[in-house]
C-alpha beads as a LAMMPS data file, in Angstrom:
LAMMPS data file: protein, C-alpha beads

207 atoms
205 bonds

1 atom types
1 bond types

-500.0 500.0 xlo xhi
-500.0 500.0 ylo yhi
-500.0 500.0 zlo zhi

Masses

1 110.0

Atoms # bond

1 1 1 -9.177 -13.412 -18.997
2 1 1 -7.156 -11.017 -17.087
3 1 1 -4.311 -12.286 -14.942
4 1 1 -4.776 -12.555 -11.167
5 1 1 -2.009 -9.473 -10.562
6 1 1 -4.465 -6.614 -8.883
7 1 1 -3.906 -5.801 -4.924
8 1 1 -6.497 -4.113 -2.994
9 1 1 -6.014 -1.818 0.281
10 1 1 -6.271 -5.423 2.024
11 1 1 -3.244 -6.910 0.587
12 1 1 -5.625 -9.312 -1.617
13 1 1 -4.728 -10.389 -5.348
14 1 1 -7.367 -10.570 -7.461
15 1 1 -7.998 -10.756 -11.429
16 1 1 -9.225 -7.656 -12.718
17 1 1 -8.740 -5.390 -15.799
18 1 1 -8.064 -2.179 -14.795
19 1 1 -4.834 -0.736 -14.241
20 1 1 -2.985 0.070 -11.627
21 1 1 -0.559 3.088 -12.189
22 1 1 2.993 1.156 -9.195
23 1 1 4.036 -2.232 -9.514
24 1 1 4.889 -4.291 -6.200
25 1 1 6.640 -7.032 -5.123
26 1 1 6.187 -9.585 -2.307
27 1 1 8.442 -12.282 -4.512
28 1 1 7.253 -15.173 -6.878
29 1 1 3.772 -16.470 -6.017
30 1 1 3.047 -17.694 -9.193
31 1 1 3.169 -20.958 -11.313
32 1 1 4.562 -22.058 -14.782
33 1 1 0.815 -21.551 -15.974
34 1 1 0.784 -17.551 -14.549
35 1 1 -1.731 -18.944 -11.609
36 1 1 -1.223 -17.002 -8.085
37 1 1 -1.619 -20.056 -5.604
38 1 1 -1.920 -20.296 -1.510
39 1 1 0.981 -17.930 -0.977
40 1 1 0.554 -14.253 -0.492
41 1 1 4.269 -13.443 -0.128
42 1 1 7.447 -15.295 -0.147
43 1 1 9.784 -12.134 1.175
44 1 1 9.466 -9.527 3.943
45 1 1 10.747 -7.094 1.496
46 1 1 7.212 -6.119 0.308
47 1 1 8.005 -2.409 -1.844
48 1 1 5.931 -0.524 -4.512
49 1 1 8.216 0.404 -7.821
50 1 1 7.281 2.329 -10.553
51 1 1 5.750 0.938 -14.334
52 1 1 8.777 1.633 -15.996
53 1 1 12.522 1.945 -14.879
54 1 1 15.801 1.833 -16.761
55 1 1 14.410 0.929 -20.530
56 1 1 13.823 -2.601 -18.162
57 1 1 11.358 -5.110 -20.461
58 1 1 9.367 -7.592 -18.330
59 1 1 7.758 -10.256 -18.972
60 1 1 4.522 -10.833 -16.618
61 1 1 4.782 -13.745 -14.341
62 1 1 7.766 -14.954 -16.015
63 1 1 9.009 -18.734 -14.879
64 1 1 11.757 -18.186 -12.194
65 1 1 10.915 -14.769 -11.581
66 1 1 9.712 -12.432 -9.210
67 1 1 5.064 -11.753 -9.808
68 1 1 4.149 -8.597 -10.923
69 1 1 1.506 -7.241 -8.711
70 1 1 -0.131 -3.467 -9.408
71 1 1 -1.647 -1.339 -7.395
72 1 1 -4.070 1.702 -8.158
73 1 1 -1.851 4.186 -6.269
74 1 1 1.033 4.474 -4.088
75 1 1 -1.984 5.355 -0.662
76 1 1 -3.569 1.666 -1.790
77 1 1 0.354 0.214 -1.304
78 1 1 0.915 1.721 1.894
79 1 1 -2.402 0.447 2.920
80 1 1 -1.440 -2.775 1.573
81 1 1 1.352 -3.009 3.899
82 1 1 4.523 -1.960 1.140
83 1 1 6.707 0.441 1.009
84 1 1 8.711 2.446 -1.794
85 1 1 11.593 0.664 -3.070
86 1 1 14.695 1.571 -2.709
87 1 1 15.977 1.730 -6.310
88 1 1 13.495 3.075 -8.739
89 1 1 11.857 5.106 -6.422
90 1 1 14.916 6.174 -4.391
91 1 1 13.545 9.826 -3.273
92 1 1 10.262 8.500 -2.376
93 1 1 12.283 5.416 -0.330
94 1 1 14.312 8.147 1.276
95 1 1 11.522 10.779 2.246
96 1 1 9.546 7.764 3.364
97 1 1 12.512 6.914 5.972
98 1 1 12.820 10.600 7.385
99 1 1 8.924 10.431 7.703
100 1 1 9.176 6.951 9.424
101 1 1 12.233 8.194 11.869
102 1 1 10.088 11.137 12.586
103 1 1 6.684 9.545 13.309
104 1 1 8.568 7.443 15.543
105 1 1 10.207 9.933 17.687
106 1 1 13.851 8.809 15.836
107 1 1 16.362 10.981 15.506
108 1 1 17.504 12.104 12.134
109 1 1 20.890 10.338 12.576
110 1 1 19.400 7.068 14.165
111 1 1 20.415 4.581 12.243
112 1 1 17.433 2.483 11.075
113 1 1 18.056 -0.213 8.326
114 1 1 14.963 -1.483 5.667
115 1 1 15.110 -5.006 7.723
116 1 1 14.321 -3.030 10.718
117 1 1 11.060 -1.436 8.704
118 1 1 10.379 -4.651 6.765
119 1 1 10.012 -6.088 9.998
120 1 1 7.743 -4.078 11.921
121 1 1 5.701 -3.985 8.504
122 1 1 5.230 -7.382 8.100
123 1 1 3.921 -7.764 11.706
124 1 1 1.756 -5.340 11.593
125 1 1 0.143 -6.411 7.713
126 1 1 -0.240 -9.987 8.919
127 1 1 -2.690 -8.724 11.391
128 1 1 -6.332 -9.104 10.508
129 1 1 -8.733 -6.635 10.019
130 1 1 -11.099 -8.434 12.076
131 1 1 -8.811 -7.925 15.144
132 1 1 -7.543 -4.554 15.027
133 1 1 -8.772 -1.842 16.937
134 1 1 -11.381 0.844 16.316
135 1 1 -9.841 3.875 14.277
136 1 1 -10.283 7.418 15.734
137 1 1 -11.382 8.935 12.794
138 1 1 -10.341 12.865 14.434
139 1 1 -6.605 11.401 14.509
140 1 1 -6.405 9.447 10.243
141 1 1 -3.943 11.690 8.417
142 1 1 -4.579 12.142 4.729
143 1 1 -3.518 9.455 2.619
144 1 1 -4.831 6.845 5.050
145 1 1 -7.069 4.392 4.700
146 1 1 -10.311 2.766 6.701
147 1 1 -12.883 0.451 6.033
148 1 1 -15.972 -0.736 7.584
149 1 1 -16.787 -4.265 8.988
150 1 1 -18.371 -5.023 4.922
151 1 1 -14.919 -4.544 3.658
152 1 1 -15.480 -0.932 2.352
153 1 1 -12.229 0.620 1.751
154 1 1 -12.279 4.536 2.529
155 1 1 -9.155 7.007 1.616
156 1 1 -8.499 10.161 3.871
157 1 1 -8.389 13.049 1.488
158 1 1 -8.341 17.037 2.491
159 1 1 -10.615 16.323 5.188
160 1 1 -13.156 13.727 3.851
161 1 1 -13.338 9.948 3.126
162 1 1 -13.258 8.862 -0.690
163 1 1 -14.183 5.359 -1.191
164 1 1 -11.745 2.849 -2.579
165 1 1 -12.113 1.450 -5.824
166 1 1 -9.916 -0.634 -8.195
167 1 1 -11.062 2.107 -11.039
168 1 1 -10.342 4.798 -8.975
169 1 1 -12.415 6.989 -6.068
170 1 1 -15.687 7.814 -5.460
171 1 1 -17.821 11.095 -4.395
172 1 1 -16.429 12.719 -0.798
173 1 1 -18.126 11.380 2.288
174 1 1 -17.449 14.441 5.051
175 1 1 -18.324 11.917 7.653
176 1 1 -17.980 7.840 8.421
177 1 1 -20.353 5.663 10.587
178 1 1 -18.462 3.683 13.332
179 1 1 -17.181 1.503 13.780
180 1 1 -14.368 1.672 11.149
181 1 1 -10.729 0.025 11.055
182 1 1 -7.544 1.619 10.013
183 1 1 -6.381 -0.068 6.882
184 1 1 -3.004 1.074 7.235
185 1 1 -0.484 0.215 9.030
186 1 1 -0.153 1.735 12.222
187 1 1 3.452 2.420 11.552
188 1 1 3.351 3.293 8.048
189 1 1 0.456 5.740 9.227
190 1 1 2.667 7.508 11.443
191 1 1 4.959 8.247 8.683
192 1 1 2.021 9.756 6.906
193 1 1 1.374 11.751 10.083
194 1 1 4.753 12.865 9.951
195 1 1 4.200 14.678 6.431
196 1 1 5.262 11.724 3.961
197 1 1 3.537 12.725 0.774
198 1 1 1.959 9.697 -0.723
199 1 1 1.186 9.648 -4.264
200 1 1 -2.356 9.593 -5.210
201 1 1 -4.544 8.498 -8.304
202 1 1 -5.608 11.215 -10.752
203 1 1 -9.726 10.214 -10.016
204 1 1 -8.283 12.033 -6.696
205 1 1 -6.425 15.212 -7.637
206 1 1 -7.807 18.669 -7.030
207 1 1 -10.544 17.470 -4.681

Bonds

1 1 1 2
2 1 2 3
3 1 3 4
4 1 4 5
5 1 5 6
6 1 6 7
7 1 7 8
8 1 8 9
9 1 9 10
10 1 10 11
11 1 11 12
12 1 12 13
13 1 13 14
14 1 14 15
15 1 15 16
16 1 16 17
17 1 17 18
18 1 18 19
19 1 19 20
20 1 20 21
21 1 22 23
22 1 23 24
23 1 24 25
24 1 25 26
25 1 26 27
26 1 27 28
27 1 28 29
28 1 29 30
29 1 30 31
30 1 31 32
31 1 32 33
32 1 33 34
33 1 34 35
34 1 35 36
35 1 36 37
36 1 37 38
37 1 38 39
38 1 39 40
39 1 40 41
40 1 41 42
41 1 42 43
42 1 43 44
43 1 44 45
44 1 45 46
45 1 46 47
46 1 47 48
47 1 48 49
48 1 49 50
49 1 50 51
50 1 51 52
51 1 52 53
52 1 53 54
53 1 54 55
54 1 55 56
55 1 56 57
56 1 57 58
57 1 58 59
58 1 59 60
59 1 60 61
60 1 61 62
61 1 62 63
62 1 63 64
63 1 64 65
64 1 65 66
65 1 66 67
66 1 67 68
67 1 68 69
68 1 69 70
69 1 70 71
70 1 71 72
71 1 72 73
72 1 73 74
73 1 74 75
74 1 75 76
75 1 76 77
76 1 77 78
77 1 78 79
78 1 79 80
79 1 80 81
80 1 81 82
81 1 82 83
82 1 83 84
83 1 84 85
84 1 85 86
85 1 86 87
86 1 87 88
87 1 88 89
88 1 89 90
89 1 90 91
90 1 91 92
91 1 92 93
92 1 93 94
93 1 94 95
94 1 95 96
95 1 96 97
96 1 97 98
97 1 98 99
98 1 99 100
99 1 100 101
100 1 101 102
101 1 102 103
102 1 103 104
103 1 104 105
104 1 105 106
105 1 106 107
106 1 107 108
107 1 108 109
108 1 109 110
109 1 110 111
110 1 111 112
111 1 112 113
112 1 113 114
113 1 114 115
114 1 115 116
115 1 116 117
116 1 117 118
117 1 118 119
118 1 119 120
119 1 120 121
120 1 121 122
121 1 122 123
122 1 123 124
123 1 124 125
124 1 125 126
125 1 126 127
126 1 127 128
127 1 128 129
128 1 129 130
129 1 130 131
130 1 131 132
131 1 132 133
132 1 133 134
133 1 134 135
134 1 135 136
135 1 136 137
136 1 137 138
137 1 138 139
138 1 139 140
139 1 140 141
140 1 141 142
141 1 142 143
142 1 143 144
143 1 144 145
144 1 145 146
145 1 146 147
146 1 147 148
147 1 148 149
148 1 149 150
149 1 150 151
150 1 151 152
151 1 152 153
152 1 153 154
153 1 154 155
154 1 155 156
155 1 156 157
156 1 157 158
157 1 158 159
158 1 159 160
159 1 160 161
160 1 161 162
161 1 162 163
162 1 163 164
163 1 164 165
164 1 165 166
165 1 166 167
166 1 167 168
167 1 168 169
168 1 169 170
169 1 170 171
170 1 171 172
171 1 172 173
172 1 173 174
173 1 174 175
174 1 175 176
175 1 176 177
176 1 177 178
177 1 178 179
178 1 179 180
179 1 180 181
180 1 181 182
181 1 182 183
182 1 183 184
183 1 184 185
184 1 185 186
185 1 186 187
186 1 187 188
187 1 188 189
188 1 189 190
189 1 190 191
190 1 191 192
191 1 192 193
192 1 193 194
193 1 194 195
194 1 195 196
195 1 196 197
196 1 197 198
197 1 198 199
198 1 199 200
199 1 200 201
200 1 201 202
201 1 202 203
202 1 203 204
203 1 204 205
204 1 205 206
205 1 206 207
């Protein structure tokens, strides 16, 4: 029985046996038994980290520490409401700053602190899909994501819409049926709009 430690786009945890190819971290939600209860997140700090980092061993779900949550792809973390952490993936934290200052009409030398992010993130992921507002498909930015009023996840890719899956992405769709709902964060979008690279899964390269 796999161990409840998969996110989706949607920020939900659920068992499943594939693998995700970043680790995240919204603190310890589980139990001395590895069971994820009621809580979703115990920190504001939510941030994606790599597999492996330092020679670091872990063990999953360990008593007294942080859960281990994995993600498919860095676009499915953003989505999710996280953001690259600020150790192991220091370059990615950094360019992912400079996108965020941009896309928010900051200047370079502004100076904007991860509480100030963490904080406008977690506002904006506690939000439910149900309530937020109509995307404009002409304006998503690659690396985005939407999803219909079913729960269909849908990435933004080189001009089409993959769908989501927790194996990977489907066959191109050129076009959507409204309505759909950005996934991502409005603010975390505009840091994608501003030319943050996100990393993608390998089901998604070349296409």
């Amino acid at each position: 029985m796999p161990l409840q430690n998969r996110a989706d786009p949607l920020g939900n945890i659920i068992a499943n046996t594939a693998r995700g190819t970043l680790m995240e971290n919204r603190g310890r939600l589980h139990n001395e038994h590895k069971q994820i209860g009621q809580k979703r997140w115990t920190t504001q700090s939510w941030v994606t980290c790599t597999l492996s980092f330092g020679g670091r061993k872990r063990e999953l779900m360990a008593p007294d520490n942080y859960t281990e949550l994995f993600f498919l792809d860095e676009a499915t973390a953003l989505a999710a409401g996280h953001r690259p952490c600020g150790e192991c993936r220091r370059e990615n934290h950094k360019a992912f700053v400079a996108a965020w200052k941009s896309g928010h009409g900051l200047t370079e030398d502004h100076r904007l602190t991860v509480k100030d992010i963490d904080t406008v993130m977690h506002r904006e992921r506690r939000e439910p899909i149900e309530d937020r507002s109509p995307a404009d498909l002409n304006s998503i930015p690659d690396g985005a994501m939407v999803a219909n009023l079913t729960g269909q996840v849908w990435i933004k890719w080189t001009g089409g819409y993959y769908p989501w899956s927790f194996d990977g992405y489907g066959s191109r769709q050129g076009n959507l049926d409204n309505p759909v709902i950005l996934v991502t964060p409005a603010s975390t979008t505009s840091a994608l709009r501003a030319g943050y690279s996100v990393a993608i899964h390998p089901s998604l390269s070349g296409r």
